[in-house]
BAPA-349647 format. One line per 3 residues: number of its first residue (from 1); their letters; for each residue x, y, z of N, C-alpha, C, CB. Coordinates in nm, 2 decimals, m for minus. Glycine has a CB too. Layout:
! BAPA-349647
NUM> a> X Y Z X Y Z X Y Z X Y Z  ...
//
This chain:
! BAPA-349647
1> xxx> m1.31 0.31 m2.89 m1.28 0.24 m2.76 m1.28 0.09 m2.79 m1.39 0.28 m2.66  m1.13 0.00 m2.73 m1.22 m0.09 m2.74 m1.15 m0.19 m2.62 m1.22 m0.14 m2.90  m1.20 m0.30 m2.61 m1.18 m0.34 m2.45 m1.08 m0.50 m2.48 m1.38 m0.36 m2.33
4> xxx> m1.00 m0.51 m2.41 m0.89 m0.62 m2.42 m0.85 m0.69 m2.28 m0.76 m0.55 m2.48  m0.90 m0.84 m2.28 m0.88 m0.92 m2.19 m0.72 m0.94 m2.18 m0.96 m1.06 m2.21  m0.66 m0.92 m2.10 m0.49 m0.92 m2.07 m0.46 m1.07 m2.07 m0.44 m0.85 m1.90
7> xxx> m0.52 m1.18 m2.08 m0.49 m1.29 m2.06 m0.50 m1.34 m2.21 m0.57 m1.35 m1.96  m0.56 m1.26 m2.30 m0.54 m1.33 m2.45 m0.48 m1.22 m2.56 m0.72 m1.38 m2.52  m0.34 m1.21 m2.54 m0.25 m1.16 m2.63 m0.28 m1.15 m2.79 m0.15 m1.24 m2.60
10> xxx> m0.35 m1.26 m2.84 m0.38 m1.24 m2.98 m0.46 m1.16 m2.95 m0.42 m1.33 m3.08  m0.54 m1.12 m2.89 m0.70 m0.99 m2.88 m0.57 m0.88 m2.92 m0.81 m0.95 m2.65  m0.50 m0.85 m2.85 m0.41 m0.70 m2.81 m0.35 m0.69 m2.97 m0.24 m0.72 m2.64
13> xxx> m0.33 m0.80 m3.01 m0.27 m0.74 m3.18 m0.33 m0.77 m3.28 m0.14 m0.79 m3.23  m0.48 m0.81 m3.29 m0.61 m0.82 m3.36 m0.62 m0.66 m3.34 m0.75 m0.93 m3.27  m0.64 m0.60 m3.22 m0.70 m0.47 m3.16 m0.61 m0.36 m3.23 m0.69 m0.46 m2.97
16> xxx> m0.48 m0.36 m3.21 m0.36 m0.28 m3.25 m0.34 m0.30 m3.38 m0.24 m0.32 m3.19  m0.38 m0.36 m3.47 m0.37 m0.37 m3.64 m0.51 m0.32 m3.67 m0.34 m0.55 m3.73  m0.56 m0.25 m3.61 m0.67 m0.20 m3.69 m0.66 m0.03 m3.65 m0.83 m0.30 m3.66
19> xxx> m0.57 0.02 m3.56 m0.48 0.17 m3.56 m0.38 0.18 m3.60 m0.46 0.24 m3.46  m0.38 0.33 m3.67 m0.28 0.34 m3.75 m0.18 0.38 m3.66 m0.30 0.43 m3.85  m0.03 0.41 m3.66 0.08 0.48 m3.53 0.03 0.60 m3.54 0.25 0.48 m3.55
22> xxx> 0.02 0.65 m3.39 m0.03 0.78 m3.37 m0.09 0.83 m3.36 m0.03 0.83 m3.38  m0.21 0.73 m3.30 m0.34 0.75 m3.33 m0.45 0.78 m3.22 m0.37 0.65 m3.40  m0.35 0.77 m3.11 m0.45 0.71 m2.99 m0.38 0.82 m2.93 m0.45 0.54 m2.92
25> xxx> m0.51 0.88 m2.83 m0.45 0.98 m2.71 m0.43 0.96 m2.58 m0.53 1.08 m2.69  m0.55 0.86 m2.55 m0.56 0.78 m2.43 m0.56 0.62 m2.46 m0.68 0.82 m2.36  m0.45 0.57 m2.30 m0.46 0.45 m2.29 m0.44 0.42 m2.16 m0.39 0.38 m2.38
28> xxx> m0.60 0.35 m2.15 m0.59 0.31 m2.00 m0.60 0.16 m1.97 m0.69 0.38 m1.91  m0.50 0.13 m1.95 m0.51 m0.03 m1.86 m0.54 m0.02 m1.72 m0.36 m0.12 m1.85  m0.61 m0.09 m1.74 m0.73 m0.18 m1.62 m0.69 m0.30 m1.59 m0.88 m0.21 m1.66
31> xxx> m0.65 m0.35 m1.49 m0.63 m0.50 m1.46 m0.60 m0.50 m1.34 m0.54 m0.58 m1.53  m0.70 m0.59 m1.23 m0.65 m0.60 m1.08 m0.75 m0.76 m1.04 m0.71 m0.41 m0.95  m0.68 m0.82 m1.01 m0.72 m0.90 m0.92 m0.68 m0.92 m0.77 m0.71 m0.98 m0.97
34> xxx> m0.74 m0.95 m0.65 m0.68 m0.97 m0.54 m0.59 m1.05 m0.49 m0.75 m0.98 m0.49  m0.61 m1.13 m0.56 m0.51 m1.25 m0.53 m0.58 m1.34 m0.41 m0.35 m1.20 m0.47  m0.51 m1.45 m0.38 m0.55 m1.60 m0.31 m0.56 m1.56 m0.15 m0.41 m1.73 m0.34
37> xxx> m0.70 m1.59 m0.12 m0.79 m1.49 0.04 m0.70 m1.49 0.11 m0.94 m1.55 0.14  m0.59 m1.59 0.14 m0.48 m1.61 0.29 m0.40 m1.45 0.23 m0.32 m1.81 0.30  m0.32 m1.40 0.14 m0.29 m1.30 0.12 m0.11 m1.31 0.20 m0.42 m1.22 0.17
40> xxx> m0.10 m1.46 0.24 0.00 m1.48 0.27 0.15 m1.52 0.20 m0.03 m1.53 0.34  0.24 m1.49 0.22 0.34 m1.54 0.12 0.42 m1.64 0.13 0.43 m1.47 0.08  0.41 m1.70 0.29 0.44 m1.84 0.33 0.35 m1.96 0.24 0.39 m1.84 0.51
43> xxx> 0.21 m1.87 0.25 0.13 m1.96 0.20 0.10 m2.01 0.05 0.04 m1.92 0.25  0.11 m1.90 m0.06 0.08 m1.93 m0.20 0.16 m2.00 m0.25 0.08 m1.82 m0.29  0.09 m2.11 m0.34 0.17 m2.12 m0.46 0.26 m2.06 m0.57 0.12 m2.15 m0.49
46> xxx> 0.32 m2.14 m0.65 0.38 m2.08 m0.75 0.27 m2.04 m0.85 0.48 m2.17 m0.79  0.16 m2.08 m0.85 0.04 m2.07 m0.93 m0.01 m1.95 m0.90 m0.05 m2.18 m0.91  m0.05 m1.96 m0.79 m0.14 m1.84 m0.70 m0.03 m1.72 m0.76 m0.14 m1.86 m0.48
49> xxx> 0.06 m1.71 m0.72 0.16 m1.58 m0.70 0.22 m1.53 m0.89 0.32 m1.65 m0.57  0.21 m1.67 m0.99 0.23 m1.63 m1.11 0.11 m1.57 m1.19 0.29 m1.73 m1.17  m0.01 m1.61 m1.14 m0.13 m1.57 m1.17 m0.11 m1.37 m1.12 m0.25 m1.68 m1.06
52> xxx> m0.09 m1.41 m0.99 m0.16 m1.28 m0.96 m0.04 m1.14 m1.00 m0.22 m1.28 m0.76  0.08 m1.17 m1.02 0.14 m1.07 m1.05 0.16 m1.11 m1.20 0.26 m1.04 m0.97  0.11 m1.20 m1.31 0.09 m1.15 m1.39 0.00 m1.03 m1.42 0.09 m1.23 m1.44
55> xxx> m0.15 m1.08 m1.37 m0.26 m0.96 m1.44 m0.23 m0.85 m1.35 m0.45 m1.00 m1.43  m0.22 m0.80 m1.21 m0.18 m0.71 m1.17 m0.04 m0.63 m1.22 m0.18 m0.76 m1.05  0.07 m0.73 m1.23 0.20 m0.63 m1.27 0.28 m0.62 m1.42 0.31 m0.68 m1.19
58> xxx> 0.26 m0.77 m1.48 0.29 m0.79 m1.60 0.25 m0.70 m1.72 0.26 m0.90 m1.61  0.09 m0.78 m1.73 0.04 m0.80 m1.84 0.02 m0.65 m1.89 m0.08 m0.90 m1.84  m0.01 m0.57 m1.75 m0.03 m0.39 m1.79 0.04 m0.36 m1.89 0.02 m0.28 m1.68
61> xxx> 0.20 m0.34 m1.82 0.30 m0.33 m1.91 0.33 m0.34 m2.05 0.36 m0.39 m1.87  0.30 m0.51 m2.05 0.33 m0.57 m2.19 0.24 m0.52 m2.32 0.31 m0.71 m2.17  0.08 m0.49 m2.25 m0.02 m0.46 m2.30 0.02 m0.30 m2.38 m0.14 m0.48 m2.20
64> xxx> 0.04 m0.24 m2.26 0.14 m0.05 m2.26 0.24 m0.04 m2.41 0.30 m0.02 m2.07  0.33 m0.17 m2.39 0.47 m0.17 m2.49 0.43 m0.20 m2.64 0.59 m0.30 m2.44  0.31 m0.28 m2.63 0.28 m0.32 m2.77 0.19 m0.18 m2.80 0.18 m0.48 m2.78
67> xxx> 0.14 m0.12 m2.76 0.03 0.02 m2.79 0.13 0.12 m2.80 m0.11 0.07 m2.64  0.20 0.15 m2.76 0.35 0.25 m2.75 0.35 0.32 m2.92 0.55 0.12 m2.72  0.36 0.22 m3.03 0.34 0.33 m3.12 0.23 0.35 m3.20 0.44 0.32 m3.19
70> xxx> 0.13 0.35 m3.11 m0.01 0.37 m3.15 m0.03 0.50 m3.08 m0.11 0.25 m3.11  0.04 0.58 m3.01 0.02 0.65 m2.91 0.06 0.78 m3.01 0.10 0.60 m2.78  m0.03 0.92 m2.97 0.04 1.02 m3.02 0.09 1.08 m2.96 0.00 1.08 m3.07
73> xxx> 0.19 1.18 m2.97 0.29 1.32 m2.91 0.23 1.36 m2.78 0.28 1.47 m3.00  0.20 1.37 m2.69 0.11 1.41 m2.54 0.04 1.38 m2.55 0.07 1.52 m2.47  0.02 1.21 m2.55 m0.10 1.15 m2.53 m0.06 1.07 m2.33 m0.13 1.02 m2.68
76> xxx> m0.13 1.02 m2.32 m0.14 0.97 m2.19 m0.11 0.82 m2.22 m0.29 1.00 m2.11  m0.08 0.70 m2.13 m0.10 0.63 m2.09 m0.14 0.58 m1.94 m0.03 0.61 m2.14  m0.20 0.55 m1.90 m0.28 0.54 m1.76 m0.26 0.40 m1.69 m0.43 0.56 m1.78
79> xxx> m0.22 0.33 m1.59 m0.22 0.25 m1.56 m0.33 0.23 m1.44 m0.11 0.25 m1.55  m0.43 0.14 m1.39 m0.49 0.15 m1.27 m0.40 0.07 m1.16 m0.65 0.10 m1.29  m0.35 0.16 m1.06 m0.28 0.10 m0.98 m0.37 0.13 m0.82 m0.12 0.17 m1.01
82> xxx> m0.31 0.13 m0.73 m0.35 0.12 m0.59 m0.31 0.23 m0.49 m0.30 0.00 m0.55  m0.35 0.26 m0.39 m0.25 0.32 m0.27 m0.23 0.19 m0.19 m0.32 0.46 m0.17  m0.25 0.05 m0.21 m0.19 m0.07 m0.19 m0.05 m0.05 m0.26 m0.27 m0.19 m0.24
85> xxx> m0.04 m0.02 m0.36 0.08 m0.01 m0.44 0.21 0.10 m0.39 0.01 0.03 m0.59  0.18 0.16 m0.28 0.27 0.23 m0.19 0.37 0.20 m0.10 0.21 0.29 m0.14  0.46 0.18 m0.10 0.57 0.15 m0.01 0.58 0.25 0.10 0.71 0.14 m0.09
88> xxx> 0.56 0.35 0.05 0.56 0.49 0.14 0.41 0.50 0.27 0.53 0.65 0.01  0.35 0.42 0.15 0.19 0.45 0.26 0.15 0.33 0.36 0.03 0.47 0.14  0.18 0.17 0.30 0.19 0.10 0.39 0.21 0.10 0.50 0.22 0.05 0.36
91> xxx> 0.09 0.14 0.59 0.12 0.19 0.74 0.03 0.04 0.84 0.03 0.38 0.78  m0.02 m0.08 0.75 m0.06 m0.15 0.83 m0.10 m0.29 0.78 m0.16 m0.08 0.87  0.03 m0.30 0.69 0.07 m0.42 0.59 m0.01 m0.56 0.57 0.21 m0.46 0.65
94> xxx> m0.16 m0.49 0.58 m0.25 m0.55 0.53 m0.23 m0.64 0.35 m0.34 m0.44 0.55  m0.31 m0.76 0.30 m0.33 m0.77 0.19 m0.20 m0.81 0.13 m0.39 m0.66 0.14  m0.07 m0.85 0.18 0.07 m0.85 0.16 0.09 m0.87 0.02 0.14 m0.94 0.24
97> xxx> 0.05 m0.96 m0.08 0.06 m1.06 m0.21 0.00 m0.96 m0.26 0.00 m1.22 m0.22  m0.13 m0.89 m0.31 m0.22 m0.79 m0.33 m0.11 m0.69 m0.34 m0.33 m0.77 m0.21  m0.06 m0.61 m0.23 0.00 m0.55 m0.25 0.18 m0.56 m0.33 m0.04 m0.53 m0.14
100> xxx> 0.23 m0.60 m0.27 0.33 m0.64 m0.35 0.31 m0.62 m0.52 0.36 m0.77 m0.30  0.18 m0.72 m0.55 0.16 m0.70 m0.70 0.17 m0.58 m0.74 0.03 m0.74 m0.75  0.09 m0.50 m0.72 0.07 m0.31 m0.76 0.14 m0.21 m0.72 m0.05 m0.24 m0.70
103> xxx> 0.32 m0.30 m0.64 0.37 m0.20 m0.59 0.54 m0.25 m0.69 0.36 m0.19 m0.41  0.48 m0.38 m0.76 0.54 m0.39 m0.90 0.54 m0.32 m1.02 0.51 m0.49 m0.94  0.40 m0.34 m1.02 0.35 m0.22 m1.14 0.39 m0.11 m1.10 0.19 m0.19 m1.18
106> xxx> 0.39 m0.03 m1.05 0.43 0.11 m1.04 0.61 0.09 m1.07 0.37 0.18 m0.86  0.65 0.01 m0.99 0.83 0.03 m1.02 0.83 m0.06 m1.18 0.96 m0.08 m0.87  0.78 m0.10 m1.20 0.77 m0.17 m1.36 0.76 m0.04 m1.47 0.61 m0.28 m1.37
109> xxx> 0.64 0.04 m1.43 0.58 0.18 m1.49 0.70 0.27 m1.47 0.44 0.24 m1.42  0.78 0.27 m1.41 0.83 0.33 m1.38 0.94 0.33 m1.47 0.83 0.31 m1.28  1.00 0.27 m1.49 1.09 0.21 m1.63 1.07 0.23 m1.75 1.08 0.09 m1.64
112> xxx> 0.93 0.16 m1.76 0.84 0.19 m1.86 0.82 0.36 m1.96 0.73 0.14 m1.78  0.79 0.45 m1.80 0.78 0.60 m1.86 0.91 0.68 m1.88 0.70 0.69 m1.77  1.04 0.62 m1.82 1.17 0.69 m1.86 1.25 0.62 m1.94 1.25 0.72 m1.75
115> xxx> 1.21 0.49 m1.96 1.31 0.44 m2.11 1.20 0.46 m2.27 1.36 0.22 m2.09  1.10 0.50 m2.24 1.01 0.51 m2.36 0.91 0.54 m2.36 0.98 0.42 m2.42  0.80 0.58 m2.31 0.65 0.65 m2.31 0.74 0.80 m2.30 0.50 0.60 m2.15
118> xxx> 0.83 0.84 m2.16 0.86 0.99 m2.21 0.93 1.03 m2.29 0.90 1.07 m2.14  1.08 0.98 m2.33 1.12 0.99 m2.45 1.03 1.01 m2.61 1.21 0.88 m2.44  0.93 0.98 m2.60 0.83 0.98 m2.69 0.73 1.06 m2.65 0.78 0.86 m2.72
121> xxx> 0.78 1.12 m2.60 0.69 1.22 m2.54 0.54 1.24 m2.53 0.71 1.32 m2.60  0.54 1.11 m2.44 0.40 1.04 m2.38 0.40 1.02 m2.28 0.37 0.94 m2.42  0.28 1.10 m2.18 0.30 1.09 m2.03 0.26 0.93 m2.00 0.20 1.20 m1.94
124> xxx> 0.29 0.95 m1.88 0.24 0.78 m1.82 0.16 0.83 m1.66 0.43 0.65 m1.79  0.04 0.79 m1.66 0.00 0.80 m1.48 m0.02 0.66 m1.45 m0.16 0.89 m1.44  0.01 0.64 m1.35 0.01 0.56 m1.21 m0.17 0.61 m1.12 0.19 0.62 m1.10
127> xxx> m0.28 0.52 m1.15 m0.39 0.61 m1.09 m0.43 0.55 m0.92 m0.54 0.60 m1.20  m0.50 0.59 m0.85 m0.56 0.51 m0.78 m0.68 0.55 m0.74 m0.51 0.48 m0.70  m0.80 0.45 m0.80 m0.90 0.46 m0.78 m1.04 0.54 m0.69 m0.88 0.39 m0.79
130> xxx> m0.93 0.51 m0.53 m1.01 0.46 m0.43 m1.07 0.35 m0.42 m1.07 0.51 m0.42  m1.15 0.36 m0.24 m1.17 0.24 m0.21 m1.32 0.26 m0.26 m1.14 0.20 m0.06  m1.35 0.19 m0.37 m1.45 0.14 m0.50 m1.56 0.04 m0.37 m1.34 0.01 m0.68
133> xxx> m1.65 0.11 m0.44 m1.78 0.01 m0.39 m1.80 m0.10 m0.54 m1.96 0.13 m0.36  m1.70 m0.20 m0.55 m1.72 m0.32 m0.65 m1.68 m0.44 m0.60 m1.66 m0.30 m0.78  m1.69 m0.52 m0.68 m1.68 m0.67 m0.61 m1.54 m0.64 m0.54 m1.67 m0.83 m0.74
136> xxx> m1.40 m0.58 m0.58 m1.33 m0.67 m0.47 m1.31 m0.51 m0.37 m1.15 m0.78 m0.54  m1.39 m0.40 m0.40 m1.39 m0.34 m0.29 m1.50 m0.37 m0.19 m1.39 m0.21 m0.32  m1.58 m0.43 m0.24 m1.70 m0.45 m0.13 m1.82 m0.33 m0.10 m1.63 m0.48 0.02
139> xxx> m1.94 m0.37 m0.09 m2.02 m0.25 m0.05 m2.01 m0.16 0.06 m2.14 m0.28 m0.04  m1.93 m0.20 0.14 m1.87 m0.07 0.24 m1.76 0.02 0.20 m1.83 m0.13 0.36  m1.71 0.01 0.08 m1.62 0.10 0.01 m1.70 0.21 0.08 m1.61 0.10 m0.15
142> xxx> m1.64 0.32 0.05 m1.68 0.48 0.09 m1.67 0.57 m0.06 m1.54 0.56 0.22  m1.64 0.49 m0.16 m1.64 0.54 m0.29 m1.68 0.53 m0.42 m1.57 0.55 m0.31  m1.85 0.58 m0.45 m1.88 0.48 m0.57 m1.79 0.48 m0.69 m2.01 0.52 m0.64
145> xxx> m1.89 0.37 m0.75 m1.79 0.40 m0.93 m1.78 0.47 m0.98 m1.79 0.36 m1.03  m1.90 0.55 m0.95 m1.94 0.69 m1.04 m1.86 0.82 m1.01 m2.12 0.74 m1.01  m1.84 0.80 m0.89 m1.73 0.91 m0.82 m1.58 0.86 m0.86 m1.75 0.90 m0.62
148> xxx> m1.54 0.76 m0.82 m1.42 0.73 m0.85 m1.39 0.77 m1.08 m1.42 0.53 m0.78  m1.45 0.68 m1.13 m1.46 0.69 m1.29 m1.49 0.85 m1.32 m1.61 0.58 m1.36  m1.57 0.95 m1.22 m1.55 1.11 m1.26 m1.43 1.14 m1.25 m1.62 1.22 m1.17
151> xxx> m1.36 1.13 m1.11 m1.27 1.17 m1.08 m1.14 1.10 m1.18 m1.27 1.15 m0.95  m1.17 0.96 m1.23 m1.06 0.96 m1.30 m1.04 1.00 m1.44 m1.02 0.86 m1.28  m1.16 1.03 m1.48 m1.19 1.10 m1.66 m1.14 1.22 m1.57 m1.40 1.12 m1.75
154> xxx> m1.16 1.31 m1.50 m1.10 1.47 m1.45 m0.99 1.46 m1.47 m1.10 1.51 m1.30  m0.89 1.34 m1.38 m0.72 1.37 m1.37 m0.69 1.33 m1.51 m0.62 1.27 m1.23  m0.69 1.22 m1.58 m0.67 1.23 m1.73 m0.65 1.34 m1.83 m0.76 1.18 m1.77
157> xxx> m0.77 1.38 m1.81 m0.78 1.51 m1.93 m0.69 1.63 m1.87 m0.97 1.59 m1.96  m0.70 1.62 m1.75 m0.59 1.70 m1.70 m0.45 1.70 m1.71 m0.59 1.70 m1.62  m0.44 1.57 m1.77 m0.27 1.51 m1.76 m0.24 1.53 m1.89 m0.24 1.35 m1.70
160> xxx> m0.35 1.50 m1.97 m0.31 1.55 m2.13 m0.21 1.63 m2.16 m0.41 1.61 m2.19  m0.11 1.58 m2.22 0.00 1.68 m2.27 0.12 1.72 m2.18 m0.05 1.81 m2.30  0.10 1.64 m2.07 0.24 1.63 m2.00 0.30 1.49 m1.98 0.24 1.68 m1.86
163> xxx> 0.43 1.54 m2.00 0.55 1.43 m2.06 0.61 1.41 m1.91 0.70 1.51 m2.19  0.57 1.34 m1.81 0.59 1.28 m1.75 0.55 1.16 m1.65 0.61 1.35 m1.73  0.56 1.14 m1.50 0.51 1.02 m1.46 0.47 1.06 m1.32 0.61 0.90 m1.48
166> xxx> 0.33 1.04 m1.30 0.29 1.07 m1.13 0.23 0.99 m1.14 0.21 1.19 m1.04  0.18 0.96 m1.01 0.11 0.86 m0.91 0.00 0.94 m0.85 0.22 0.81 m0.80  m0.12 0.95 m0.93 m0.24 1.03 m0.85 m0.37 0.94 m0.79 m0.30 1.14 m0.95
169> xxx> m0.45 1.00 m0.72 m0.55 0.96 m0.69 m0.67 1.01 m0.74 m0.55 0.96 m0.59  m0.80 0.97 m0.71 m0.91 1.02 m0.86 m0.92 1.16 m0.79 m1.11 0.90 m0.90  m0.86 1.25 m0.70 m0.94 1.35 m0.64 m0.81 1.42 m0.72 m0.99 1.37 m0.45
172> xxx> m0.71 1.36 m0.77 m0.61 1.46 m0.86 m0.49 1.49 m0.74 m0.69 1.62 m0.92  m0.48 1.41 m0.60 m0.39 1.44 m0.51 m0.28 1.30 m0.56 m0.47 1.46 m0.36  m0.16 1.38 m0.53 m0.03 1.32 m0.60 m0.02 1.24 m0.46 0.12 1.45 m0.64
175> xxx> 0.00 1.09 m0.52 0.03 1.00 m0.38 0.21 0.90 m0.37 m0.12 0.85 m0.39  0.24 0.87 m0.24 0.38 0.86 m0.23 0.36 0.72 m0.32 0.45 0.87 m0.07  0.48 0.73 m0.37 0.56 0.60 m0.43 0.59 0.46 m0.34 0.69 0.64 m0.47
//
């Protein structure tokens, strides 16, 4: 295991020269920040908004493309994405900037698992957590970490060995795009 800040690119190929190709079964990227409290798009900067869809939408990716042939034959790659990240589910267009970011990553991932993770016959999941009792879910989440991180070691090992791309939640229920 080993853990990589998305904001320092030499870490990711320090990390990656020390596995051989084909080596890795799982890979899960982690990266979310909320973005700037107005949450408005009148309102951000060019700063605010390059920030926040880099670590939310970018850097996942980029991090995914460099590990690609470190990956073995039905191995997984995992993205942590949102049911923010839903176009389908957005029923109360809360969080707009926030959202938008994670609803990049998924159409980004999306690309991602049909020009190369499946052809290489490496699934790709899209996860979502739930609403996490942590800093940017807040202690009135309805979902510890401990619950959420079971549920998402469950849908993983479960996904092992399929060559494709869903969008689940940690209880293993398939969520809209």
């Amino acid at each position: 295991m080993a853990e990589l800040d998305l904001s320092h690119e030499q870490t990711a190929n320090s990390i990656i020269s020390k596995y051989p190709e084909h080596s890795i079964d799982l890979l899960l990227v982690s990266a979310g920040i909320s973005g700037p409290e107005h949450q408005r798009v009148e309102h951000c900067t060019p700063n605010e908004i390059s920030n926040l869809f880099w670590v939310n939408s970018i850097a996942p990716v980029t991090i995914a493309r460099k590990f690609l042939p470190l990956m073995k034959v039905n191995s997984v790659i995992a993205f942590m994405s949102s049911r923010m990240g839903s176009i389908a589910l957005n029923d109360d267009g809360s969080m707009e900037l926030y959202r938008a970011s994670k609803a990049a990553l998924n159409s980004i991932t999306r690309g991602f698992a049909q020009n190369e993770a499946i052809p290489a016959q490496i699934g790709v999941l899209n996860l979502h957590p739930g609403w996490v009792q942590t800093e940017m879910g807040g202690s009135h989440a309805p979902v510890t970490v401990k619950e959420s991180t079971t549920g998402i070691v469950r849908v993983i090992e479960g996904f092992l060995g399929k060559t494709e791309q869903q969008f689940i939640d940690f209880q293993g229920n398939e969520m809209a795009w």
